[in-house]
Each structure stands twice: as structure tokens, then as C-alpha cells.
N, C-alpha and C positions, 0 to 999 in steps of 0.2 A: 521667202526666207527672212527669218525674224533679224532687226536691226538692235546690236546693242552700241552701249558705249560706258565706257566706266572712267569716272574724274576722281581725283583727289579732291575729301574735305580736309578744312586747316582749321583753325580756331579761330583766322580771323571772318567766316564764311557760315554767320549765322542762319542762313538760307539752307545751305548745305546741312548742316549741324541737325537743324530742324525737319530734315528730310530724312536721314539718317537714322534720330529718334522715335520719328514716327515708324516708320517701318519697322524697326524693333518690337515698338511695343503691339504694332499689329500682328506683326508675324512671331510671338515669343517661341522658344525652345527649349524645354525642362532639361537639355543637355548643354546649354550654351551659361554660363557662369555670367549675372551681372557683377560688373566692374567699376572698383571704385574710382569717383570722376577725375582725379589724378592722372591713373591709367589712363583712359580714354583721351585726355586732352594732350598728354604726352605723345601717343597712339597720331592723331595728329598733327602734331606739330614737330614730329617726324616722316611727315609727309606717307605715314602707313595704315592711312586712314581710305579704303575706296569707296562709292558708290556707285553701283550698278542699275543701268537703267535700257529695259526690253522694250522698242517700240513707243519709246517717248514716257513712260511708266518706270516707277520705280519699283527692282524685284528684289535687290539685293545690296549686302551691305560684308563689308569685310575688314579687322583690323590686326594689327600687329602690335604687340604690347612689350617694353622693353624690360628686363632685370639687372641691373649694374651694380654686381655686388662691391664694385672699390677700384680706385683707379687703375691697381695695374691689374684688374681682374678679366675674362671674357665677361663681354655682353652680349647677354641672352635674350633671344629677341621668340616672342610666344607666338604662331601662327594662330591667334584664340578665335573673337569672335567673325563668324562667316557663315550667315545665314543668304540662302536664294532661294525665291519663290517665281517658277519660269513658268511660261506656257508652255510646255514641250520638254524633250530629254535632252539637255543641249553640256552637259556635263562643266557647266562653269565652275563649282566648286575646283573643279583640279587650275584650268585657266588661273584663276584668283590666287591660288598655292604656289602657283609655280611664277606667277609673278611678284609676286609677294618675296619669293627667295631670288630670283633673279636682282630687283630691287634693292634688296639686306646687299648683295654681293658686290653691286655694281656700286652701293656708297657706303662702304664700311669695310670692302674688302683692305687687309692689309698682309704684305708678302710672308709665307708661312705662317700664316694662323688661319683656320677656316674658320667661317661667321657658322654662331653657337645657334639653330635655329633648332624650336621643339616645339611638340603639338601637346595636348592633354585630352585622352578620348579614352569614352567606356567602348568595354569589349561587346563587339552587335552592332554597332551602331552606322548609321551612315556617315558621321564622320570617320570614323575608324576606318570606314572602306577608302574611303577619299586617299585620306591622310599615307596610308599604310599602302593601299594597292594600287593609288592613280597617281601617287604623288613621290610613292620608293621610301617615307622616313621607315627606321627601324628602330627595335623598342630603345627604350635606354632607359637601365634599369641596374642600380636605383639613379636618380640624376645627381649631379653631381651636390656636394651638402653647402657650396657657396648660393647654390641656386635655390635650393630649396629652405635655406636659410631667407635667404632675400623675397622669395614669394611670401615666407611668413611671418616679416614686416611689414609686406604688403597689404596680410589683412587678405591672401589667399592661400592658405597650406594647401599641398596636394592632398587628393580625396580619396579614402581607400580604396573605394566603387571603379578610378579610372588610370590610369598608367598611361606614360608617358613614352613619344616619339621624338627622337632627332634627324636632323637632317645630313646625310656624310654625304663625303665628295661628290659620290655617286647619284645622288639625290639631286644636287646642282648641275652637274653633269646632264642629266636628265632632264633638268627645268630647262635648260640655256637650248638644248636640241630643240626640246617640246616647239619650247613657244619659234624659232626658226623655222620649226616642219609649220606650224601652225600662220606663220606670217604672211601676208599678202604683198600690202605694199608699204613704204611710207609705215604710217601708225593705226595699218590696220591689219585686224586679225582675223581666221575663222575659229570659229568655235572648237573645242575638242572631236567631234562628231560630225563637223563638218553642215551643218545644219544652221549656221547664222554667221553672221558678221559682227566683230566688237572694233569699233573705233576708240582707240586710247587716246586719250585726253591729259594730257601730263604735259607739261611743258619741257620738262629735262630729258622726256623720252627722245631717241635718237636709234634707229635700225641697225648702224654699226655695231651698237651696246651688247647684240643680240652674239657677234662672235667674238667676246672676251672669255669666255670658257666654252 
């Protein structure tokens, strides 16, 4: 049974940083958008930065990218880049999704307002399937124009070619269960498919966290 573990990079964790890039640039993705370095170190140093590692190897790499159009605005938080390269069918991409929105909830949640969370994926594609059928977002269309305004300051407009996912209650709902049914002990996990083991590596993780929604 294959052994993972997935840790937080930060910006002060040049090690990390440099594990992270490399895998990028070995494993690219013609569906995965490069990100200006802004993003990314923001990505971060909000702590929505993971690294994924199968058997002492590094397969995989996942970030969270924030949009704040104005203080009293929602902040939009991107599930963007999330690229894995495994031995096997161990379905991490959903694990990674669903932690990733457990994460947004557990430190940003505030009473009546649900955390704005959206995907960007071409139709066919293996994200699309993740996103949409492993993970519950639905379309959302068009997004709202503070958000799509602020992506293009960013220096990323939405692209005709892909349309865009958010995440509703239900979608949270579903990640808080997931990873639950999914839990072992302490901070560790099986897999989606039940085919490995992932040890979380976080220091703020806590198994309680697991029954706030």
C-alpha cells in the first residue's frame, strides 16, 4: 500500500519552493495556467500552498490563489494550480480539493457568508471531471464582475475556451463528510479509493476540525 504525505510550502521554505518548481516544470500541463509570481507567493503565505509526496518522491503539487476585490468585498479563493503524477489510481486530486475547501472554511469562515471558492476548467477535460463530479462545484456563470474584474488586474482574464466552478454549501458539506469517511486516525488518511495512506503534515491540523460542518 503506497505511503503519502502532503506538507505545506511557505515562502520562508526555500527547499520546499524549489521542490515544488521543479516538479512543475517537469510535469507541465497545457491546461494548467502559469501564474504571475505575486500569485504564487501569496498562494503561500496563506498557507494554500501543498506538496505531495508518494513513497518518499515527489508526485504532486497543489495551490489556492486569492481575488480581493475591496475591503468590504468577498474574497475569492481560485482552487487553480493541482497537478499529480502517481503510481497507480489513488484519486488524490479530489483529497487535495476537498482539503483545500475544508482549509478556506476552517480559517476564513465568517457567520452567514459562505467562503467564495471557484475552479477554472475546459470542457473534457480531467479537471473538469475532478472538479465537477469528485468534488460537487457547479457551473457559475457568468462569475460575478468584481471577480472577474480583479482577475483582470491580475494579468489573468477568463478564457473563452473554459468556464468556471463554484463551490455551494453542498460542495462543503461534502468535503467535511469526505475527508471524515476518509479519516483514520490522528492526521492520517486513506486515500479516496482506499488504496494508500496520506499522513498530513500541517501543524494547525487538529481531527476535531473535521466536525465543524
Amino acid at each position: 500500500m503506497s505511503q503519502f504525505t502532503m506538507k505545506n510550502v511557505r515562502t520562508d521554505d526555500p527547499v520546499g519552493i524549489a521542490e515544488m518548481e521543479s516538479f512543475l516544470l517537469l510535469h507541465p500541463d497545457e491546461n494548467v495556467r502559469p501564474r504571475p509570481e505575486a500569485q504564487f507567493k501569496m498562494a503561500l503565505n496563506i498557507g494554500q500552498g501543498f506538496v505531495v509526496q508518494q513513497d518518499g518522491e515527489t508526485c504532486g503539487c497543489s495551490l489556492v490563489y486569492k481575488f480581493q476585490p475591496g475591503p468590504n468585498g468577498y474574497a475569492y479563493s481560485e482552487i487553480g494550480t493541482m497537478r499529480i503524477e502517481t503510481n497507480g489510481s489513488f484519486n488524490m486530486q479530489a483529497f487535495l480539493a476537498k482539503f483545500h475547501l475544508f482549509q478556506i472554511y476552517i480559517e476564513e469562515f465568517e457567520p452567514g457568508q459562505l467562503n467564495q471558492v471557484f475552479g477554472v476548467v475546459k470542457a473534457d477535460t480531467a479537471s473538469e471531471h475532478i472538479l465537477k463530479n469528485k468534488v460537487s462545484m457547479s457551473p457559475w456563470a457568468p462569475p460575478p464582475p468584481a471577480l472577474v474584474s480583479e482577475r483582470g488586474r491580475a494579468g489573468l482574464p477568463f478564457q473563452s475556451d473554459k468556464y468556471v466552478l463554484h463551490a455551494t454549501e453542498q460542495t462543503f458539506k461534502e468535503a467535511f463528510a469526505d475527508l471524515r469517511e476518509w479519516h483514520i486516525s490522528d492526521n492520517q488518511f486513506q486515500t479516496p479509493k482506499n488504496s494508500g495512506n496520506i499522513t498530513v503534515l500541517l501543524n494547525w491540523f487538529d481531527q476535531t476540525l473535521l466536525n465543524l460542518f
